[in-house]
C-alpha positions in Angstrom: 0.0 0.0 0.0 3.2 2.1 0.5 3.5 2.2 -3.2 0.3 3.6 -4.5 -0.4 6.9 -5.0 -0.9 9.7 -2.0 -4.8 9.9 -3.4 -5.5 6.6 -3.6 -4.3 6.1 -0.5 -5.9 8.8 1.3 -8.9 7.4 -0.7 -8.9 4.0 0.7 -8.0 4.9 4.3 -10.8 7.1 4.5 -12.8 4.2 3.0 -14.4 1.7 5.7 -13.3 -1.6 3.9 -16.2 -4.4 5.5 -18.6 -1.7 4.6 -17.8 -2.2 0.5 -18.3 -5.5 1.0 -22.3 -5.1 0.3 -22.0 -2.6 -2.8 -19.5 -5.0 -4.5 -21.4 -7.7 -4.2 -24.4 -6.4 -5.5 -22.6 -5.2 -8.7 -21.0 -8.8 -9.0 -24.6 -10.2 -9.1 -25.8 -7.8 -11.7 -22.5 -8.1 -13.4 -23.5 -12.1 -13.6 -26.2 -11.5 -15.0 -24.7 -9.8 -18.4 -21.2 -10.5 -18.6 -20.2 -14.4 -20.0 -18.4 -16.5 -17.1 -15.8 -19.0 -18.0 -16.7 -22.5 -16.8 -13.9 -22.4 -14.4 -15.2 -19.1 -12.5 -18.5 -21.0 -12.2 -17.6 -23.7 -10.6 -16.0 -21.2 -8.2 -19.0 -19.3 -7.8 -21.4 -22.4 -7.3 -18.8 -23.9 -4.6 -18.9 -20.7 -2.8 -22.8 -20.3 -2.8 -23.1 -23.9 -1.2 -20.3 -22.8 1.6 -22.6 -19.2 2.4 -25.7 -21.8 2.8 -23.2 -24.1 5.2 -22.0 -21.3 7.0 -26.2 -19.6 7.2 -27.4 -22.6 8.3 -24.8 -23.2 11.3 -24.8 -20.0 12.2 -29.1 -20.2 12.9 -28.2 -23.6 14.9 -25.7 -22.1 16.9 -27.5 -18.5 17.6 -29.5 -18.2 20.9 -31.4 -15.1 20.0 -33.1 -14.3 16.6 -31.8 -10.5 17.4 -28.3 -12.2 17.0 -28.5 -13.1 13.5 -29.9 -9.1 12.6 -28.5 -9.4 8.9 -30.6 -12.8 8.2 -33.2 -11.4 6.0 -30.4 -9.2 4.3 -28.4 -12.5 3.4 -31.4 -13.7 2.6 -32.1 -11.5 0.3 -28.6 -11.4 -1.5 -28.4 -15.5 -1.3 -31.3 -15.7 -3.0 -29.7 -13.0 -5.9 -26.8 -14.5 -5.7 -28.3 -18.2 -7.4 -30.7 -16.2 -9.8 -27.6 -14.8 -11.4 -25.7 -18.0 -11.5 -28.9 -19.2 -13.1 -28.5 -17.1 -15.8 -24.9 -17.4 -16.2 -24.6 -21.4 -16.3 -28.0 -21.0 -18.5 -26.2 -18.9 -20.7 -22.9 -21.2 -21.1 -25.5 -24.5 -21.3 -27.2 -23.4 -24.1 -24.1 -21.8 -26.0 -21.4 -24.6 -25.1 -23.6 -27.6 -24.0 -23.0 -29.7 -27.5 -19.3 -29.8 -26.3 -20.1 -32.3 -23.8 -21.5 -32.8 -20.2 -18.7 -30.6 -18.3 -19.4 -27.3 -21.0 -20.9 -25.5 -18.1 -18.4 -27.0 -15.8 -17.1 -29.7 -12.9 -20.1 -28.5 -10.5 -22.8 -29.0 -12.2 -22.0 -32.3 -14.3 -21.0 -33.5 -11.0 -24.0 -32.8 -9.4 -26.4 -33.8 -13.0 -24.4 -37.5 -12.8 -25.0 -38.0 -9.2 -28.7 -37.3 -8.7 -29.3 -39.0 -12.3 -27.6 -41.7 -11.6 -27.8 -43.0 -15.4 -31.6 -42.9 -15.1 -32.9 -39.5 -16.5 -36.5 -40.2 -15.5 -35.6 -40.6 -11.7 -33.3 -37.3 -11.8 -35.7 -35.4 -13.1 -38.6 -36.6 -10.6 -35.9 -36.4 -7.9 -35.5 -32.8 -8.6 -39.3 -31.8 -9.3 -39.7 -33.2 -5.4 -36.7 -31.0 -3.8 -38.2 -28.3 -5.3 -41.9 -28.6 -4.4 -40.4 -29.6 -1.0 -38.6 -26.4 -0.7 -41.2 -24.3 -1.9 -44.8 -25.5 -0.2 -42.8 -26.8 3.0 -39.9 -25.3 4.3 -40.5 -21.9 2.4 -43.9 -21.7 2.5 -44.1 -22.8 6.5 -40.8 -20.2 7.2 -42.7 -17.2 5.6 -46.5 -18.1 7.9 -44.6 -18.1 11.0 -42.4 -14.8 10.0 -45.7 -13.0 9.6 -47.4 -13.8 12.7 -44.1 -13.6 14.5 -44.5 -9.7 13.1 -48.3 -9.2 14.0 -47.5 -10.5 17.6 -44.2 -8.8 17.8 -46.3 -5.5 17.2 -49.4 -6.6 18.8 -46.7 -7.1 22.2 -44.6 -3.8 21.9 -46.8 -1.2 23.4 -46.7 -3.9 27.0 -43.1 -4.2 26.7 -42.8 -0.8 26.1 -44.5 -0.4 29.5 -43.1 -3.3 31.5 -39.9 -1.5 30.6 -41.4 1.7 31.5 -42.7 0.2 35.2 -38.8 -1.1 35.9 -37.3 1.9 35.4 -39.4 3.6 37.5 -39.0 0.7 40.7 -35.4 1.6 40.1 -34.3 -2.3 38.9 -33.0 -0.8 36.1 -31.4 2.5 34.8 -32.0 4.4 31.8 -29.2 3.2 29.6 -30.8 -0.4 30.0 -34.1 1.1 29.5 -32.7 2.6 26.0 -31.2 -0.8 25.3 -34.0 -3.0 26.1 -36.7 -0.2 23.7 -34.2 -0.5 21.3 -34.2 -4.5 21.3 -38.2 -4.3 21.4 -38.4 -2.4 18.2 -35.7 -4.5 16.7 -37.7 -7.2 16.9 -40.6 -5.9 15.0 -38.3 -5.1 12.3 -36.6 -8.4 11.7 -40.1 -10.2 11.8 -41.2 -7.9 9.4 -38.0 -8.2 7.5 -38.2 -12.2 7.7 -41.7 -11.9 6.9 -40.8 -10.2 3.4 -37.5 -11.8 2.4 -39.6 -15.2 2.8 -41.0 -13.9 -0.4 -37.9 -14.0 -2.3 -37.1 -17.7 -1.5 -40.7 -18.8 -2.8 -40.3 -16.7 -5.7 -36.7 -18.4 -6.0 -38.5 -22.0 -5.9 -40.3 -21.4 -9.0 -38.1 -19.7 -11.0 -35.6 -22.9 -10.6 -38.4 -25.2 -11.6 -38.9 -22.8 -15.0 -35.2 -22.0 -15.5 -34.4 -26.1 -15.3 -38.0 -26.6 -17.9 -36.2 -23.5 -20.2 -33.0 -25.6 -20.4 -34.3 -28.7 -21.1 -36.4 -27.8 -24.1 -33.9 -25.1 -25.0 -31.2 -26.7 -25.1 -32.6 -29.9 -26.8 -33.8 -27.2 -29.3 -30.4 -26.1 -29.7 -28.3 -29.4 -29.8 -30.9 -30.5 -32.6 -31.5 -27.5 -34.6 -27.9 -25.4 -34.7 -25.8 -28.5 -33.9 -27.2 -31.5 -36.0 -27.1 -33.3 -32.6 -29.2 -36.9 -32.3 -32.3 -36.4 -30.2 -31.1 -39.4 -27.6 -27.8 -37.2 -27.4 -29.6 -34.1 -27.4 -31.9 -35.1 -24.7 -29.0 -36.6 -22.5 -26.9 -34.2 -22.9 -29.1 -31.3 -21.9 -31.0 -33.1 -19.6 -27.9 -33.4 -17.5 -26.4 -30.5 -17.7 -30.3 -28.4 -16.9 -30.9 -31.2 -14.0 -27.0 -30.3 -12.5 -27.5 -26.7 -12.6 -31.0 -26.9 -11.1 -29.6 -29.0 -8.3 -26.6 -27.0 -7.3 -28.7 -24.1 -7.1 -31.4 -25.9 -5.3 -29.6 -27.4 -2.3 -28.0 -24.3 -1.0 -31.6 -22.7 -1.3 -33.1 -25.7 0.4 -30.6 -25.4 3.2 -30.8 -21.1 3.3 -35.0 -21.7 3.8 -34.1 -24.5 6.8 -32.1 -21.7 8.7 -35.2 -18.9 7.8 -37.2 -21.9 9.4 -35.1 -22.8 12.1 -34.6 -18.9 12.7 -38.3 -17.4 13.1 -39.5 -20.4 14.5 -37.1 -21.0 18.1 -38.0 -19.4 21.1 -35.6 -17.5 22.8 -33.6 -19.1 25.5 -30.0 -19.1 27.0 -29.0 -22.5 25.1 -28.5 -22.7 21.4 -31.2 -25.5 19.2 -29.0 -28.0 19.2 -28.5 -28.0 23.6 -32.1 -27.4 22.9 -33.1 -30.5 21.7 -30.8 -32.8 23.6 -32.0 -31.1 26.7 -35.6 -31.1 26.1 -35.9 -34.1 24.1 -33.4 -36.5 25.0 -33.0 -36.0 28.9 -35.7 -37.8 30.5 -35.7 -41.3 31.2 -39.0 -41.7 31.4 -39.7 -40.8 27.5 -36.9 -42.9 26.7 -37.9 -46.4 29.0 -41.6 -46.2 27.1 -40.2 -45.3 23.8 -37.5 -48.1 24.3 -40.2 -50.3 25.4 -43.0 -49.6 22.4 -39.9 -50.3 20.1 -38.8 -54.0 22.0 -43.0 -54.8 21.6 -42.8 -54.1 18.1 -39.4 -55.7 17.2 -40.9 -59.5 18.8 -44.0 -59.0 16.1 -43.4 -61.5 13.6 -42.8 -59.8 10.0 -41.0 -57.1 11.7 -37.2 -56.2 11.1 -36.0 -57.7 14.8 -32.8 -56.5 14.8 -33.3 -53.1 13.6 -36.5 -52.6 16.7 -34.4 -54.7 19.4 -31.4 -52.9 18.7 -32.6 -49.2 18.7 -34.7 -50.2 21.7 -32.2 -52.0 23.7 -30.0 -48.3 23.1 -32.9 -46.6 24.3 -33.2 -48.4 27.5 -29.4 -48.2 28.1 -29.2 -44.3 27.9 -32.5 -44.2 30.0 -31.0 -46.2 32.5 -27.5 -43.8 32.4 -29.7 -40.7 32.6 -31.2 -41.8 36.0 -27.9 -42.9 37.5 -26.5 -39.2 36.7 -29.7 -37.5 37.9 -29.1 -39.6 41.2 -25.6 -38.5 42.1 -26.2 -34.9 42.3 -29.5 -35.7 44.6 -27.3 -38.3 47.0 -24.5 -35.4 47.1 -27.4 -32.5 48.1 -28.3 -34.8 50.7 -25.5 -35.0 52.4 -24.6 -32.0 51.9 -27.8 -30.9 54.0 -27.0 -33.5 56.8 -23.3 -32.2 57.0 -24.6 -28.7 57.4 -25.3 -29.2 60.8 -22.2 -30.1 62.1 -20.3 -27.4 59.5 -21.7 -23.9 60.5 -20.5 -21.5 57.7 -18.4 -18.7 58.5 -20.1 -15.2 58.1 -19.1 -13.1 55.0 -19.6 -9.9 54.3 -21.8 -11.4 51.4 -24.5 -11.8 54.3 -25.1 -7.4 54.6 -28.1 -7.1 52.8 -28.0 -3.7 51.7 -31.2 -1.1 53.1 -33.8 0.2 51.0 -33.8 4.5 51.1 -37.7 4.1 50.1 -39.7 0.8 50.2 -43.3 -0.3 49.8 -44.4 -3.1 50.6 -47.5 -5.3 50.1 -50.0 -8.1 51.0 -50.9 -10.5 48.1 -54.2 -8.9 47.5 -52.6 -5.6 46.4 -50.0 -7.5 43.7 -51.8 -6.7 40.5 -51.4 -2.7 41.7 -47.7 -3.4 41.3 -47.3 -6.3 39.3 -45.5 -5.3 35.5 -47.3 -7.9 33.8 -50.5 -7.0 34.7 -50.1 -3.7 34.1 -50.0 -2.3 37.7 -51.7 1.0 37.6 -49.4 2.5 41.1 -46.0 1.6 39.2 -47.2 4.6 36.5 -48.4 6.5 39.8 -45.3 6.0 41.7 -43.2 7.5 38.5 -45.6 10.2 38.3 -44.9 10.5 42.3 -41.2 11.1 41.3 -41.6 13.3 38.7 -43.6 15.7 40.4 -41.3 15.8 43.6 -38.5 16.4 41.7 -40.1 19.5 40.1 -41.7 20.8 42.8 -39.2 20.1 45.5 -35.5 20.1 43.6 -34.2 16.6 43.4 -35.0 13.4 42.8 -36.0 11.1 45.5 -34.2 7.5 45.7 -36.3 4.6 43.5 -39.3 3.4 45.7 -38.2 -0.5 46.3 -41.7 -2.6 45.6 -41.5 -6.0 47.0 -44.7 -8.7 47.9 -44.9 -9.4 52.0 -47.1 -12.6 53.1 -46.4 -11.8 56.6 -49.0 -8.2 55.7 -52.7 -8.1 55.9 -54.3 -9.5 52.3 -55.1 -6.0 51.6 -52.4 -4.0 53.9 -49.2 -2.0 52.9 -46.5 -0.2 54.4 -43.9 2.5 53.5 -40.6 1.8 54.8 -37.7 4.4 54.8 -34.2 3.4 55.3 -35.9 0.1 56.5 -37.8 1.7 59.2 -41.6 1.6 58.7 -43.1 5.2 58.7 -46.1 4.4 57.4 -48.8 1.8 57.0 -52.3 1.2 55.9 -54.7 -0.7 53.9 -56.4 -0.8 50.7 -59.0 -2.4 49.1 -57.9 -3.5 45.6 -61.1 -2.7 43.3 -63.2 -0.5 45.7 -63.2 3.0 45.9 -62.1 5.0 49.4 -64.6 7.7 49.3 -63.1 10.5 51.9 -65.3 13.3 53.6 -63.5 16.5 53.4 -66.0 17.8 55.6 -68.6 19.1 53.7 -70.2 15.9 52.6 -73.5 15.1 53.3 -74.9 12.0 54.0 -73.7 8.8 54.6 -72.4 5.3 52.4 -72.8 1.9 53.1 -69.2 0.2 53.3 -66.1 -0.3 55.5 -65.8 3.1 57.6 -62.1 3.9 57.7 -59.6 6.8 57.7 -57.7 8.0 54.8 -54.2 6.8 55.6 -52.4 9.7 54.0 -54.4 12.9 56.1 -56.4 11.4 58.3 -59.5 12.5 57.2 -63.0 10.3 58.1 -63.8 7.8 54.9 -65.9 4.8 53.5 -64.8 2.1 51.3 -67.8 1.5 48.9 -68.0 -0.7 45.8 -67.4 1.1 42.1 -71.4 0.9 41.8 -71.8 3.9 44.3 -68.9 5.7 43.0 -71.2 8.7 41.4 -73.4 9.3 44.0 -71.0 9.2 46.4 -69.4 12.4 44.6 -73.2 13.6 44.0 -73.0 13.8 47.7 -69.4 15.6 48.4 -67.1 12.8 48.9 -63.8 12.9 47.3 -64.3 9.0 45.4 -60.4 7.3 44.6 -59.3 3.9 43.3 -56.7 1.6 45.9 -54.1 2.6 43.7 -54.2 6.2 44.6 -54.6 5.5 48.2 -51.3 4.2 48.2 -50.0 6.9 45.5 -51.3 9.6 48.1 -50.1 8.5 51.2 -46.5 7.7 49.6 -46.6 10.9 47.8 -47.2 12.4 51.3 -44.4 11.1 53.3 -42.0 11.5 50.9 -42.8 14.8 50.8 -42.4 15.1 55.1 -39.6 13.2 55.3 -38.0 14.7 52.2 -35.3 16.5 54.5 -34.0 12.4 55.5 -34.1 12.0 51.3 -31.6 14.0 50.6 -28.4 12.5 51.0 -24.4 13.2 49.9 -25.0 11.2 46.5 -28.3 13.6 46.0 -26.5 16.7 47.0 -23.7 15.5 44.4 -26.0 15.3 41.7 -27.2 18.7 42.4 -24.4 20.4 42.0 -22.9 18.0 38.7 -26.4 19.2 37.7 -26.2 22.9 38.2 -22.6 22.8 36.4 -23.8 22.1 33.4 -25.7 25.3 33.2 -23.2 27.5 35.5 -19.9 26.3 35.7 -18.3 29.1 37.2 -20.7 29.3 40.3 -20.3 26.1 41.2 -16.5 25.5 40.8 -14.7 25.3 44.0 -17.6 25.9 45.6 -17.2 22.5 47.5 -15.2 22.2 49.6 -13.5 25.7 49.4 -16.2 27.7 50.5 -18.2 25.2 52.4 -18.1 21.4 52.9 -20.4 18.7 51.5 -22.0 17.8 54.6 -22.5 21.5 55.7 -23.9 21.9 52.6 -26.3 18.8 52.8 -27.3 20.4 56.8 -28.6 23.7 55.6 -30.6 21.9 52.8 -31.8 19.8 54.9 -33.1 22.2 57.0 -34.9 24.0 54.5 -36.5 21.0 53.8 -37.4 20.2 57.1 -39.7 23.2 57.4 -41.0 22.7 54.3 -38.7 25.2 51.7 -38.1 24.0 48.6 -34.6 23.9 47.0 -35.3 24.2 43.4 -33.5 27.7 43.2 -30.0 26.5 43.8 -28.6 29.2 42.0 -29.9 31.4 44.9 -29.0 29.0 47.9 -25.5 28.9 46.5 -25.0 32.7 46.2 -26.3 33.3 49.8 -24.0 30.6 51.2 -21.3 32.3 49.0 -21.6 35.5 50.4 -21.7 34.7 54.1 -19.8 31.5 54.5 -16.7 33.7 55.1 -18.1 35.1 58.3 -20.1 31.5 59.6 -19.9 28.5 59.2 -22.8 27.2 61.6 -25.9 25.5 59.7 -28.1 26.9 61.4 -27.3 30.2 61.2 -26.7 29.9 57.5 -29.9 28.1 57.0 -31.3 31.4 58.4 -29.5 33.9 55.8 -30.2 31.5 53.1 -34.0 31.6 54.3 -33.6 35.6 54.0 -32.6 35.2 50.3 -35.3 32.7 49.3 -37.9 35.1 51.4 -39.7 35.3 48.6 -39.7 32.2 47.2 -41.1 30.6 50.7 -43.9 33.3 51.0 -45.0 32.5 47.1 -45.1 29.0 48.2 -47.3 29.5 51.4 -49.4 32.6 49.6 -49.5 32.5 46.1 -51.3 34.6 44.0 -51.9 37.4 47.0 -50.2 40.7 47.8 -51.6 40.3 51.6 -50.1 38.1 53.9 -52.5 36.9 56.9 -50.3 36.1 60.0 -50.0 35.5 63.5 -47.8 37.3 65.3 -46.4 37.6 69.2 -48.1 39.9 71.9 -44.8 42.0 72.9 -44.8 40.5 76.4 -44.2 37.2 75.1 -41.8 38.6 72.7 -40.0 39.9 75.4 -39.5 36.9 77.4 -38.8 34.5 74.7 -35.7 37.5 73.7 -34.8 36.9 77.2 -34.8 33.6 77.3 -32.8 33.2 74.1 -29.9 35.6 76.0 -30.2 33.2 78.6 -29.7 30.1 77.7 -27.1 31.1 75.0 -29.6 30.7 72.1 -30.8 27.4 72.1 -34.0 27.9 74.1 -32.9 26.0 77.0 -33.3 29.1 79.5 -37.6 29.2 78.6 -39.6 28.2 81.7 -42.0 25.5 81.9 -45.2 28.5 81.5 -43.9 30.4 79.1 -43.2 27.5 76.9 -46.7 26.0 77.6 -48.3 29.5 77.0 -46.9 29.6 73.3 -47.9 26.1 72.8 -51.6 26.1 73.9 -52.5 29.6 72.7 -50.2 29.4 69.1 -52.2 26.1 68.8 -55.6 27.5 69.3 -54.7 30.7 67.1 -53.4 27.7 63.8 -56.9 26.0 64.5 -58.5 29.4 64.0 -57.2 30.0 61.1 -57.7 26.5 59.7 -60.9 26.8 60.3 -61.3 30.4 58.1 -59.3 28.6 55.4 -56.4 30.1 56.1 -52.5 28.9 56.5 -51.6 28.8 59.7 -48.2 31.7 59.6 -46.3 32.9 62.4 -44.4 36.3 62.0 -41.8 36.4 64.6 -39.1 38.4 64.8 -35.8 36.6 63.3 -33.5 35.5 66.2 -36.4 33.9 67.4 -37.6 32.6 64.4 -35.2 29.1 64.5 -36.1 28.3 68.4 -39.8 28.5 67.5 -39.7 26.6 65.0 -38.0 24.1 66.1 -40.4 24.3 69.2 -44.1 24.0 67.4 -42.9 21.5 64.4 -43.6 18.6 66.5 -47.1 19.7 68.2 -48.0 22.0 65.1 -46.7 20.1 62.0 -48.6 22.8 59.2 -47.7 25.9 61.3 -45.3 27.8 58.8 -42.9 30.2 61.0 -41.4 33.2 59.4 -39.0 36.1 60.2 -39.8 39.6 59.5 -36.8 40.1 57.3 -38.1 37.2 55.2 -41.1 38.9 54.1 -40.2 41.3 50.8 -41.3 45.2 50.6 -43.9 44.6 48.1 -45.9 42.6 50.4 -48.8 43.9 53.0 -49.1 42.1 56.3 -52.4 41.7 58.1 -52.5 40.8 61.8 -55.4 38.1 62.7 -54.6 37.4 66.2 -52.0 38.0 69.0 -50.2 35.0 70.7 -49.7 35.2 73.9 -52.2 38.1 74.6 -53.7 38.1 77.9 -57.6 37.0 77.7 
C-alpha cells in the first residue's frame, strides 16, 4: 500500500473496507447476470454459494437469539440473488457450449447432473421436481406463515413491553441506559419479523423460477443441440437433460438449506442455550420418554414380520441411555443430601456477602394488592409511583431514591406499608377494586361500606364498591381507586420526610447538575467555600420546614456570600432563608399581595428575647409557662385560622424565628414560622390574632 499513489491512499484509508463488501457484491450479481463467465469461475461461484448456505445454516443452529443473527433477511435476500444470477450465467454457457459435452458449463454442475441422475434420467428429473416442491410449499412456504405472525404478535406485544420496561425503570431495577437498550431491542424485533416476513418472499419466488429455469434448459437446449448443432435427439436429450438437472440441483440445495435456517430462525424461542443444547436437553434427557419409547420399540421388534434386529437394537439403546440418565440425575440428589445433613455439624463462617443492603424508600404489600404493582398486569401504582417522582422532583428540587416494591405474606391481604431506610413510617390498607370515598368535611350524608380513615391525612372515609362511585361524589365525597390510596399517602411522606431523602449522593448530583448550566458558580464551591456535609445540613433544613430547594442558583449565592463570616448551619440556614424570602412566601401565599399572619403579643416577645440571651440561644433558658403558654395559645390561634381557610403563619421576629420553630414543628406540623426580614417590601401584612395576649 506504500507504493500507490498519495490519493489513492488517502482514498482508501478514508474508505471503511467491511462496509464495500455489500455494494460490491451487488454489482458482481448484476454483473453475472450480463457479462459471460468461463466454466472455471462458475464452478467457483457455485462452490462458494453452497459454503454461504453451510455457514447460514450453522450459524441459525448455533444463535441463541433471533436478534443475533440481525443481517438474516439481508443474506437472505442477496443468497437468494446471488443463485438467480448464476442461473442465468450457467443457462447462458449451457445453451451456447452444451453440444461440447457434459462438463461445458463446468465440474459442478456435471458432477451434481451424474450424481442425482444416476444413469436414469427419469428418476433425476422426478428427484428434482420433489426438492423443489419440497422447498417451496414446505420449508419456504411454513418459514414465511410463521415470520408473519411472529410480526403481527411482535407489534401486537410492543406497546406492553414498552411499558413493562417503563414500570422497571421507574421501581429503580434498572437504569436508563438499560431502559434505552432493552426499547431498542423491542423495536428491533418488530423489524426483523417484518424483514423475515418479506424476504420469505424471495425464496418462494426463488423455488419457482428454478423449476422454469431447469424446464427452459431442457427444451432449449434440446432445441439447440438439434436444430444449430445437428445433434441426435437421444444425445440431445442426455446431454441437456444433465447439464439443466446439474445446474438446477446446485442451485437448489443451497436454497433448500438457506430456507431450513429462515425456518429454524423465526420459528425458536428465545432461551440461553443454542437448538442444538435445545433438543438434547428437552428431548433426550428424561428417562421416562426414553424407557416407554425403548419399550414400544422392544413390543414391536418381537411382532413377527417385523425387522428384529433393527427394533431390538434401537430399543435395547434406548433403554441403556435411559437407564444412564437416571444414575447421573441420582448423584447430584445423594450429594445434596448429604450436603444438608453435613450442614449441621459445618456452620458456615459469616461473610460480608451476608449485609443485605437497606432500602432509602420501600413499599411493601399483602398479596391482595400485587396486580397494583405487578408489571405484567399492568399495575396502575408503578405509572403513579413514577408520576410521584416526577412531580417531587419539580416541585421540590431533586430526585427522590427509586421506591423498592416487594410482595410481604407476613402483611394483611389488603395491607401496605412504607418503609424508609428500613424503618416503617407508614402503613395502611387498601382495598384492591373498591373506591375510598373521603369526607372532606362538607359531605353530606352517609355510604354503606367499611368506615375507615384516609391513611395519607387522616381524614374520616368509607370504602364502597365502584357501583356507588357517582353518588358518592353527587354527595361531596372525594371517590379514589386503591391505587391512589397508596400513591397519596406515599406521595405524602416522601414529601415530610423529604429532608431524611436527601443525602451526599443527591446533593452531588445537584451540584454535577447545576454545572452544566453555571460552571463558574459552582466551581470550588465545595469544599473551598463550604463542605459537603454542611452543605447537605442547611438543605436539609430547608427542607425540614418545608422550603423548597429548586432555586439552587440562589441557595449557592447566599451561602457564598456569608460563609466567610459563619460557618454554623443553622445560622446559614437562616441567611439562606432571607434570600429565598420570597420564594417561601409565594409557596405559602401565592397569587396574594396580603399576607395573613400571627404574630407575638410583645410580652411574650420579650421573654422568649430573654430567654434566648439566657440560655445562649438554644432555648434552654424558657420556663415550663412560658413554653406551655406559646404552645396552647399558638395552637388555638393555627386551629382558627384553619378553620377560616387560612394557612396557619407565624411572624416572629428573626433571632427567634429558628427556636420556634423548632419548638411548634412537632405539636403543630402545618404551622409555617417566618422572620420579618423574610417577608419582601412589596408585600402587606395583616395581623389576625396575637399569641400570647392576655384574655
Amino acid at each position: 500500500m506504500n507504493n500507490l499513489p498519495p490519493w489513492l491512499r488517502d482514498l482508501l484509508a478514508g474508505m471503511n473496507t467491511k462496509g464495500l463488501a455489500a455494494p460490491i457484491l451487488i454489482i458482481l450479481l448484476l454483473a453475472m447476470m450480463v457479462l459471460p463467465l468461463p466454466a472455471f469461475v462458475l464452478d467457483l461461484f457455485f462452490t462458494f454459494n453452497i459454503a454461504l448456505s453451510v455457514i447460514v445454516l450453522l450459524t441459525s443452529l448455533y444463535t441463541v437469539k433471533p436478534l443475533d443473527f440481525m443481517a438474516f433477511p439481508s443474506i437472505l435476500l442477496v443468497s437468494t440473488m446471488l443463485r438467480l444470477s448464476l442461473n442465468v450465467a450457467s443457462t447462458r454457457v449451457v445453451l451456447t457450449e452444451g453440444h461440447t459435452g457434459a462438463d461445458a458449463a463446468g465440474k459442478v454442475i456435471e458432477a451434481f447432473g451424474h450424481f442425482l441422475i444416476g444413469g436414469n434420467y427419469t428418476v433425476g428429473i422426478v428427484v428434482f421436481i420433489i426438492l423443489t416442491i419440497i422447498n417451496f410449499t414446505v420449508v419456504t412456504k411454513g418459514a414465511g406463515r410463521i415470520a408473519e405472525v411472529g410480526a403481527r404478535f411482535a407489534l401486537d406485544a410492543m406497546p406492553g413491553k414498552q411499558m413493562a420496561i417503563d414500570a422497571d425503570l421507574n421501581a429503580g431495577l434498572i437504569g436508563e441506559a438499560e431502559a434505552r437498550a432493552r426499547r431498542q431491542e423491542v423495536a428491533q424485533e418488530a423489524e426483523f419479523y417484518g424483514a423475515m416476513d418479506g424476504a420469505s418472499k424471495y425464496v418462494r419466488g426463488d423455488a419457482v423460477a428454478g423449476i422454469l429455469v431447469t424446464v427452459i434448459n431442457i427444451v432449449g437446449g434440446f432445441i439447440v443441440g438439434m436444430v444449430q448443432h445437428d445433434m441426435a435427439f437421444t444425445a440431445a436429450i442426455q446431454n441437456y437433460t444433465l447439464l439443466a438437472i446439474g445446474d438446477g440441483l446446485v442451485a437448489q440445495i443451497p436454497s433448500l438449506v438457506i430456507s431450513t435456517a429462515a425456518g429454524i430462525i423465526v420459528s425458536r424461542v428465545a432461551s440461553e442455550h443454542d437448538i442444538g443444547s435445545q433438543l438434547v436437553n428437552q428431548l433426550f434427557m428424561r428417562p421416562q420418554v426414553l424407557y416407554i419409547t425403548g419399550g414400544i420399540l422392544g413390543g414391536m421388534g418381537i411382532i413377527p414380520g417385523m425387522p428384529h434386529i433393527v427394533f431390538l437394537l434401537l430399543s435395547s439403546m434406548l433403554i441403556a441411555a435411559a437407564y444412564l440418565l437416571s444414575q447421573k440425575a441420582k448423584q447430584p440428589q445423594a450429594a445434596e443430601e448429604t450436603k444438608q445433613q453435613a450442614a449441621p455439624a459445618e456452620n458456615e463462617e459469616a461473610t460480608w456477602q451476608d449485609i443485605m443492603p437497606v432500602d432509602t424508600l420501600g413499599l411493601e404489600v399483602g398479596y391482595r394488592l400485587i396486580p397494583l404493582v405487578d408489571k405484567q398486569q399492568s399495575g396502575e401504582l408503578l405509572k403513579r409511583i413514577k408520576g410521584i417522582r416526577k412531580k417531587f422532583a419539580q416541585e421540590v428540587g431533586f430526585l427522590c431514591p427509586p421506591v423498592h416494591i416487594r410482595d410481604n405474606l407476613e402483611l394483611k391481604p389488603s395491607a401496605y406499608r412504607i418503609t424508609l431506610k428500613g424503618v416503617e413510617v407508614g402503613q395502611g390498607e387498601a382495598l384492591n377494586g373498591q373506591y375510598l370515598a373521603i369526607n372532606p368535611g362538607m359531605a353530606s350524608g352517609s355510604l354503606p361500606g367499611l368506615v375507615t380513615t384516609d391513611p395519607a391525612f387522616g381524614l374520616p372515609a368509607v370504602w364502597i364498591d365502584a357501583g356507588l362511585r357517582d353518588e358518592a361524589q353527587s354527595m361531596g365525597y372525594t371517590v379514589v381507586d386503591a391505587g391512589t390510596v397508596v400513591a397519596t399517602h406515599l406521595n405524602h411522606l416522601i414529601t415530610t420526610h423529604a429532608a431524611e431523602l436527601l443525602g451526599r449522593t443527591e446533593v452531588q448530583a445537584l451540584l454535577d447538575h447545576l454545572a452544566k448550566e453555571a460552571p463558574k458558580l459552582v466551581e470550588d464551591f465545595v469544599p473551598k467555600v463550604v463542605s459537603l456535609t454542611t452543605l447537605q445540613k442547611v438543605l436539609q433544613n430547608l427542607l425540614s420546614e418545608g422550603v423548597h430547594i429548586r432555586d439552587m442558583r440562589s441557595i449557592i449565592e447566599a451561602l457564598s456570600e456569608h460563609a466567610t463570616a459563619t460557618q454554623d448551619p443553622n445560622e446559614l440556614t437562616a441567611l439562606v432563608r432571607v434570600a429565598l424570602g420570597r420564594a417561601i412566601v409565594q409557596q405559602i401565599f401565592p397569587g396574594t399581595n396580603e399576607l395573613t399572619v400571627m404574630t407575638l403579643d410583645n410580652r411574650l416577645e420579650r421573654l422568649l428575647m430573654q430567654a434566648l440571651a439566657a440560655g445562649g440561644g438554644d432555648g434552654s433558658g424558657i420556663e415550663p409557662g412560658v413554653a406551655d403558654t406559646l404552645a396552647q395559645q399558638a395552637g388555638a390561634a393555627a386551629a382558627q385560622q384553619e378553620q377560616m381557610g387560612l394557612t396557619p403563619v407565624l411572624l416572629v421576629p428573626g433571632p427567634l424565628r429558628p427556636l420556634i420553630s423548632r419548638f411548634l414543628r412537632r405539636a403543630l406540623p402545618n404551622l409555617k414560622v417566618l422572620s420579618h426580614s423574610e417577608i419582601p417590601d412589596t408585600k402587606t401584612i395583616r395581623v389576625t390574632s396575637l399569641v400570647g395576649a392576655p384574655t
